[in-house]
Each structure stands twice: as structure tokens, then as C-alpha cells.
C-alpha positions in Angstrom: 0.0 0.0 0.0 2.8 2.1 0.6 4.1 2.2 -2.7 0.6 3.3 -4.6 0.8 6.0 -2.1 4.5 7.4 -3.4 4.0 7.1 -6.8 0.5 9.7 -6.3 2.6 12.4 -5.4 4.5 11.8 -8.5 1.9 11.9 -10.9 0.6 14.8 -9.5 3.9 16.4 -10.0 4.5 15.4 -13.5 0.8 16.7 -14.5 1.2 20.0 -12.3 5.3 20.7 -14.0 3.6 19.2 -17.7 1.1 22.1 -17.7 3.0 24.9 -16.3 5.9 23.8 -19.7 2.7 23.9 -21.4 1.7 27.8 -20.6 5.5 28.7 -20.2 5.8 27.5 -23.7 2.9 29.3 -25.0 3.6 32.7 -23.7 7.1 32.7 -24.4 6.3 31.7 -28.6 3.0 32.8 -29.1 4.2 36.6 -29.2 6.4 35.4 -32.3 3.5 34.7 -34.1 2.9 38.6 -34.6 6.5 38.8 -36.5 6.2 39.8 -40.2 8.1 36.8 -40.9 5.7 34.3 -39.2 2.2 36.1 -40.9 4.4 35.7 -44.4 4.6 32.0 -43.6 0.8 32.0 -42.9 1.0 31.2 -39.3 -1.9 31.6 -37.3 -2.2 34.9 -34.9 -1.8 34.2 -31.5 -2.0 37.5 -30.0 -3.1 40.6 -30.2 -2.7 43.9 -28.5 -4.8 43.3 -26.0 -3.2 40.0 -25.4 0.1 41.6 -25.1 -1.4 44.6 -22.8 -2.3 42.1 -20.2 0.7 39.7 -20.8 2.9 42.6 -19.6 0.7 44.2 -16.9 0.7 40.2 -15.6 4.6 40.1 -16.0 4.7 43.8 -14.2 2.9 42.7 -11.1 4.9 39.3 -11.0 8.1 41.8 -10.8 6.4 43.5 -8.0 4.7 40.7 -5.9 8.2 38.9 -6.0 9.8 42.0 -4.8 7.8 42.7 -2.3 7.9 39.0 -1.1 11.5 39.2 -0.5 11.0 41.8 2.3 7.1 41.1 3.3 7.7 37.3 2.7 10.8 36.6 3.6 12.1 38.9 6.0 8.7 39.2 7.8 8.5 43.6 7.3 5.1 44.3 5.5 6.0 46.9 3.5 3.3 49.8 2.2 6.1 51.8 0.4 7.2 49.7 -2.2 5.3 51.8 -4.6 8.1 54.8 -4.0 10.8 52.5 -6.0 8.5 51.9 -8.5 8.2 55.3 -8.8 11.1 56.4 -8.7 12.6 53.7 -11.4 9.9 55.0 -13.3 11.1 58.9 -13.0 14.8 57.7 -13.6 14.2 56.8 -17.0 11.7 59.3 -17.7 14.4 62.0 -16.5 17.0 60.7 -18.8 15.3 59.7 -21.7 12.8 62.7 -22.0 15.0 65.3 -20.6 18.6 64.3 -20.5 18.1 62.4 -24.2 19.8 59.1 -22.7 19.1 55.9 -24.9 16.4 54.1 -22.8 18.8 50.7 -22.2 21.0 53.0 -20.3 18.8 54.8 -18.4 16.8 51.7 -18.0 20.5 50.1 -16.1 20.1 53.4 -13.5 16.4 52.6 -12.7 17.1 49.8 -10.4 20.8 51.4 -9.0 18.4 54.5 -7.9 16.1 52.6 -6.0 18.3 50.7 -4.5 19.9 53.8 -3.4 17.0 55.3 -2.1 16.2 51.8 0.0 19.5 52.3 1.5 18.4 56.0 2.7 15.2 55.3 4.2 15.7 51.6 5.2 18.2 52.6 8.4 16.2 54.4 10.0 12.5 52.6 9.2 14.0 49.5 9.5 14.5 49.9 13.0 10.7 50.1 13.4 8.0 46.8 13.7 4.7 45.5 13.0 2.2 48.3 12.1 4.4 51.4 12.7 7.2 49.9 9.7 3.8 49.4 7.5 2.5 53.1 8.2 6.2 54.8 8.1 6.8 52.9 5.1 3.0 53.8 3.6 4.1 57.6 4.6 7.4 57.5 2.5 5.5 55.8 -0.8 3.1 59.0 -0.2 5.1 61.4 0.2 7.6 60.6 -2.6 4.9 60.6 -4.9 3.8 64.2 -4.0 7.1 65.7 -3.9 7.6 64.3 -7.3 4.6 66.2 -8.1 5.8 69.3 -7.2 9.1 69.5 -8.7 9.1 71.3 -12.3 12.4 69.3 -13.6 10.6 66.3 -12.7 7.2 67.4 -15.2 5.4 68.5 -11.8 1.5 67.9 -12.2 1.8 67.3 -16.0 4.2 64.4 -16.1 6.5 63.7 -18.5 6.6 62.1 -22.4 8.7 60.0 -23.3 9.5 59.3 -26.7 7.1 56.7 -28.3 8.1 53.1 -29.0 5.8 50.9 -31.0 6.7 47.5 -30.4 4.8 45.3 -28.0 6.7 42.7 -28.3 9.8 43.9 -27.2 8.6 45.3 -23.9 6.6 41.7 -23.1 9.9 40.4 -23.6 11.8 43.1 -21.6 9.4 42.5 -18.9 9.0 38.9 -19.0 13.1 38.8 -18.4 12.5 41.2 -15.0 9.7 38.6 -14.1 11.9 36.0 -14.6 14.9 37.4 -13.0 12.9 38.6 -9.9 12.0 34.8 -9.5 15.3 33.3 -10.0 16.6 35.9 -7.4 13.8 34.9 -4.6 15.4 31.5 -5.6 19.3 31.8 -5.0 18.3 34.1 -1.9 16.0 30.8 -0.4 19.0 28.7 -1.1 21.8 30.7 0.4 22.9 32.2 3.8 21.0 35.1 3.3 18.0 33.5 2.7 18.3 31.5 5.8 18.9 34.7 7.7 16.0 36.5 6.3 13.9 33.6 7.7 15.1 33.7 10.8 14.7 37.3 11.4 10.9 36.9 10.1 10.1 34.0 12.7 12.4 36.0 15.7 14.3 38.4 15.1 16.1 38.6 18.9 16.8 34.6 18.2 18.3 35.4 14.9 20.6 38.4 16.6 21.4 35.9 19.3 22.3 32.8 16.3 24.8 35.6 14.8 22.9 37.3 12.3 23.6 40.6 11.3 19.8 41.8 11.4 20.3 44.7 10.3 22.2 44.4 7.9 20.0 41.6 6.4 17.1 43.6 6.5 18.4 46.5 5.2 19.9 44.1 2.1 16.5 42.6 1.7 14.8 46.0 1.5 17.6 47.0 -1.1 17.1 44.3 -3.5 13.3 44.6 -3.3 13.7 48.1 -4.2 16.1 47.4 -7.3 13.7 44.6 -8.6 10.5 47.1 -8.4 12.3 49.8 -9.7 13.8 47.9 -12.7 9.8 47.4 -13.2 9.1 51.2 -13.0 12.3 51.6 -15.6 10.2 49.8 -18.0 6.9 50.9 -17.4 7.6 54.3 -18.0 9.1 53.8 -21.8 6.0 51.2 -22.1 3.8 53.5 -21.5 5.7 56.5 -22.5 3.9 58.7 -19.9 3.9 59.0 -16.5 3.1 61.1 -13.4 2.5 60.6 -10.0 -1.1 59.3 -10.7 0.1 56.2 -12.7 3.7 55.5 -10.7 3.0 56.4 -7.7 0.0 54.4 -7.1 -1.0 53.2 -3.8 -3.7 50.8 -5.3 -1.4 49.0 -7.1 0.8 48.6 -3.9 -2.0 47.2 -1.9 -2.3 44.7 -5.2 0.7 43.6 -4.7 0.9 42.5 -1.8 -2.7 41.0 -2.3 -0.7 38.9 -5.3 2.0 38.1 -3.1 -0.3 36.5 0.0 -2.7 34.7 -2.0 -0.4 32.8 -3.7 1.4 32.3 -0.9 4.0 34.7 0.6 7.8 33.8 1.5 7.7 31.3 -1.4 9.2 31.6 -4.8 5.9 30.5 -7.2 3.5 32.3 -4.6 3.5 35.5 -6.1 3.5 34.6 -9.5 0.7 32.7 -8.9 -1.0 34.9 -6.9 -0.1 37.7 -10.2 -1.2 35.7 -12.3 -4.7 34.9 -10.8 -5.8 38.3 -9.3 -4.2 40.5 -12.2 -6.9 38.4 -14.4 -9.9 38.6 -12.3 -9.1 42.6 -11.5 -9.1 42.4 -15.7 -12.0 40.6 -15.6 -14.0 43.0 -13.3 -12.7 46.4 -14.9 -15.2 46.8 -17.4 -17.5 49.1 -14.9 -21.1 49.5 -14.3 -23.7 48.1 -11.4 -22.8 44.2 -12.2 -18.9 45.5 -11.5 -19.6 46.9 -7.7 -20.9 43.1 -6.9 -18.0 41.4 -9.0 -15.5 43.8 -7.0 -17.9 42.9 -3.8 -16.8 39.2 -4.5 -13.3 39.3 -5.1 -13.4 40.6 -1.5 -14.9 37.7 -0.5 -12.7 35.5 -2.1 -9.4 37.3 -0.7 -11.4 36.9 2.7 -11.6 33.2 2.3 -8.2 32.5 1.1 -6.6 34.3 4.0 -9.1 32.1 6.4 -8.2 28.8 4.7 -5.1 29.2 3.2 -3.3 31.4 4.7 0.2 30.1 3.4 -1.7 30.9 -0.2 -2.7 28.9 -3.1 1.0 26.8 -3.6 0.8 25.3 -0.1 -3.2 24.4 -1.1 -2.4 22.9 -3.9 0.7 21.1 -2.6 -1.7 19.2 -0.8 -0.6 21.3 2.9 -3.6 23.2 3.2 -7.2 22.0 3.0 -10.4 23.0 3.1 -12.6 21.2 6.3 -14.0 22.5 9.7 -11.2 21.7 11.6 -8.6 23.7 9.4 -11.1 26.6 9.7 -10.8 26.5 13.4 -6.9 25.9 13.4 -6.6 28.9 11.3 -8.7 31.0 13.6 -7.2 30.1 16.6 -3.6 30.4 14.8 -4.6 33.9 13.3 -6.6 35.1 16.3 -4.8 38.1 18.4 
């Protein structure tokens, strides 16, 4: 009986990595299909530009979920700021390219360096705060970047800056595809390494961890850092994408709330949770965005559902699936009493 009972897991596996080759496979070719050279050869059109509209947006917010995990996740340090890098990632290549007349790859390479910078500024002193108080100070910061930006001239003030416009859709899905992917692989190395062991220690106790030997400072102040470079690489992108932006569109709070929404459902301080978690909400949000009275109720339920994941599966949608989570009575009252204050 034992053996049956081996082999399950297996199968599961296989069908569960099969499908994901599957849709990696698709998404990464069927963009080539729009290539002059492919409708010359009569292919069949795979996408469109809506197709690669949402493609990207999804790529975007994988970027930002697996940013954010690295601090949130990992490290334990909700952050509300994270926006502010995206932000200013965003501004760094608008400065350049608009105003300085930098090619975009090189302004693009000081998106994430500024960021980065900026993490190193602000992440000394909030760092040394916890719980609530890090996720207001840092909420403060993403806020009050945003309006500062707003007010200075150089920076386009309330107007916002153009950027030069560049037609080709499939060249930023790639571009932004390779941050996605490179913010993954980077939540990987970091689970695998010293580090990474560090930041989990610090998010389960932090006074343990100082006790163990870890530098918790300067682990946290690391993490923050490379969260910041990865969102603001995102922001670098974004803003020749889009070839606008002001404070309105970069300096979001919304789409800092998302995610971290993206990066909890799928299941934080894991390295598939947020791209999951992108994958799934960025689609419904999609879904729901086309307005009117049937919208308020669709929005009503995707409350609902981000209600019910938290209750049942806390540890998000990869532990569920990886058969650790499951949906019964008893794990409803587990979670309660586990989440309960």
C-alpha cells in the first residue's frame, strides 16, 4: 500500500510541472507569431494587442509581488512603500530619456541602482521600526515621494513627463517577461543561500536570529535594497512602455496594496506564490474592470474570495495545492485560533 501511495505524489507532480511547460511554452512563442516573418509564412495569430497589454501588466505585477515578497515574505516587514521605488525607477528613465536624451537601455540600467539607493536611505532608520508602525512609516514614504515628485518642475510636476514613443509590444513583453523571470530566480538563489536563511530567521524572531549571529540589520536593510532594485527595474520599463507617467500612474497606492494581495494569496515567503497569486488576481481585476452596477458586486466578490483565502489558506494557493492546506472545519478552526490576536 505504501508504494501506490509514493507514486500519487509523482503523478501529480509530473501533470502540475507538464502544464505549467505547457503555458510557459505558450507565452514565451505565441508573441512570435505577430513577427512579419511568421504572418508571411501563414502562421496563425496568436496575439493581439490586448493579449500583449495584459501579458505585460501580468509580467509587471509578478516583478512587484516577487519584490515585495523578499521583504514582506521573507524577512517578515510588511511593507506599504514599495510603490516609491516603483516610482522612482519609473522617473529615472523618464528624466533621462525625455530630458537628458539618454538611450532608454542605459537609463533603464540606472532605474534599479536609484532605487536601490534610495532603500539604502530610508531603510536605516525605518527599518528599525516593527509591526504596524514599519507598514505606516513605510506607507508615509510611498506618499510622500509621490507628492514631492509632483511638485518638482524638472521632474514634469503635475503634468508628467513624455517619453519618446516606441511601437513595439513585443519587445517590452519580452523586456518585462526577463525582469519577471529574473525577480523569480533571485527569490530563488536568496532561499538557497545564507541570506536567505537569515531573512527567515529574522521573520520568525528576530532577537533569536541576533542571538544565532545574524547581522539583522544588515540583512534587512539588504532585503529592502534588493526589493527596491527589482520594483524599480519594473518602474524603468513601465515608464518607456507607457511612455507617460506622473504621479497618478507610478505612484500608485492601489497598485501597492495589489501587490501584496498577489504576493499572500499565492502564498507569501515562497518563490511560485507570487507569481501565482499575479497571475490569478491580475486576471480577475481584468475581468471585473469593465465598470457599471454588475462590477460593484463582482469587485464585492473578489473581497470575498481574498477573505476566504486568508481564512483557509493562509500560506496561499501553492501550499493548497501542494496538498498542505485544506479546506474542512477543523482547518477553519486551526486557522482562527492560529490567526486570532
Amino acid at each position: 500500500m505504501s508504494a501506490p501511495g509514493r507514486r500519487q505524489p509523482n503523478w501529480r507532480r509530473r501533470i502540475t510541472v507538464s502544464v505549467v511547460a505547457l503555458a510557459l511554452a505558450f507565452v514565451v512563442l505565441a508573441p512570435l507569431t505577430s513577427l512579419d516573418a511568421a504572418q508571411q509564412a501563414g502562421l496563425p495569430l496568436l496575439t493581439d494587442k490586448l493579449w500583449f497589454r495584459l501579458a505585460t501588466t501580468v509580467a509587471m505585477f509578478v516583478v512587484l509581488a516577487s519584490g515585495w515578497n523578499i521583504i514582506g515574505g521573507l524577512t517578515g516587514y510588511a511593507s506599504f512603500g514599495n510603490v516609491a521605488f516603483f516610482g522612482l525607477g519609473a522617473y529615472t528613465v523618464g528624466v533621462l530619456v525625455a530630458n537628458r536624451g539618454w538611450p532608454f537601455p542605459l537609463a533603464l540600467l540606472a532605474a534599479p541602482l536609484v532605487a536601490a539607493v534610495f532603500a539604502l536611505i530610508v531603510g536605516l532608520p525605518l527599518l528599525r521600526l516593527r509591526g504596524h508602525y514599519f507598514a505606516v512609516a513605510t506607507l508615509g514614504v510611498g506618499v510622500a515621494v509621490g507628492e514631492v515628485v509632483n511638485n518638482i518642475g524638472p521632474l514634469g510636476a503635475s503634468t508628467g513627463l513624455f517619453l519618446p514613443i516606441v511601437r513595439s509590444d513585443i519587445a517590452f513583453f519580452y523586456l518585462m517577461l526577463g525582469a519577471a523571470v529574473l525577480a523569480v530566480v533571485t527569490t530563488w538563489i536568496i532561499l538557497r543561500t545564507r541570506f536567505g536563511y537569515g531573512l527567515l530567521a529574522i521573520r520568525e524572531n528576530e532577537e533569536a536570529a541576533a542571538v544565532i549571529g545574524v547581522n539583522t540589520t544588515f540583512y534587512k536593510v539588504a532585503a529592502f535594497c534588493v526589493a527596491a532594485a527589482l520594483t524599480g527595474l519594473a518602474g524603468g520599463i513601465f515608464a518607456q512602455w507607457n511612455s507617460f507617467i506622473n504621479q497618478e500612474n507610478v505612484f500608485a497606492i492601489s497598485d501597492n496594496v495589489q501587490m501584496i494581495l498577489m504576493a499572500v494569496v499565492g502564498g507569501a515567503g515562497t518563490v511560485l506564490g507570487p507569481v501565482a497569486g499575479a497571475i490569478a488576481l491580475e486576471l480577475i481585476i481584468q475581468t471585473l474592470a469593465g465598470g457599471g452596477s454588475g462590477a460593484v458586486y463582482s469587485q464585492i466578490g473578489l473581497g470575498v474570495l481574498l477573505a476566504a483565502c486568508v481564512i483557509f489558506i493562509p500560506r496561499g494557493v501553492i501550499d493548497f495545492f501542494g496538498g498542505r492546506s485544506r479546506l474542512s472545519l477543523r482547518y477553519f478552526r486551526q486557522t482562527l485560533r492560529e490567526t486570532s490576536v
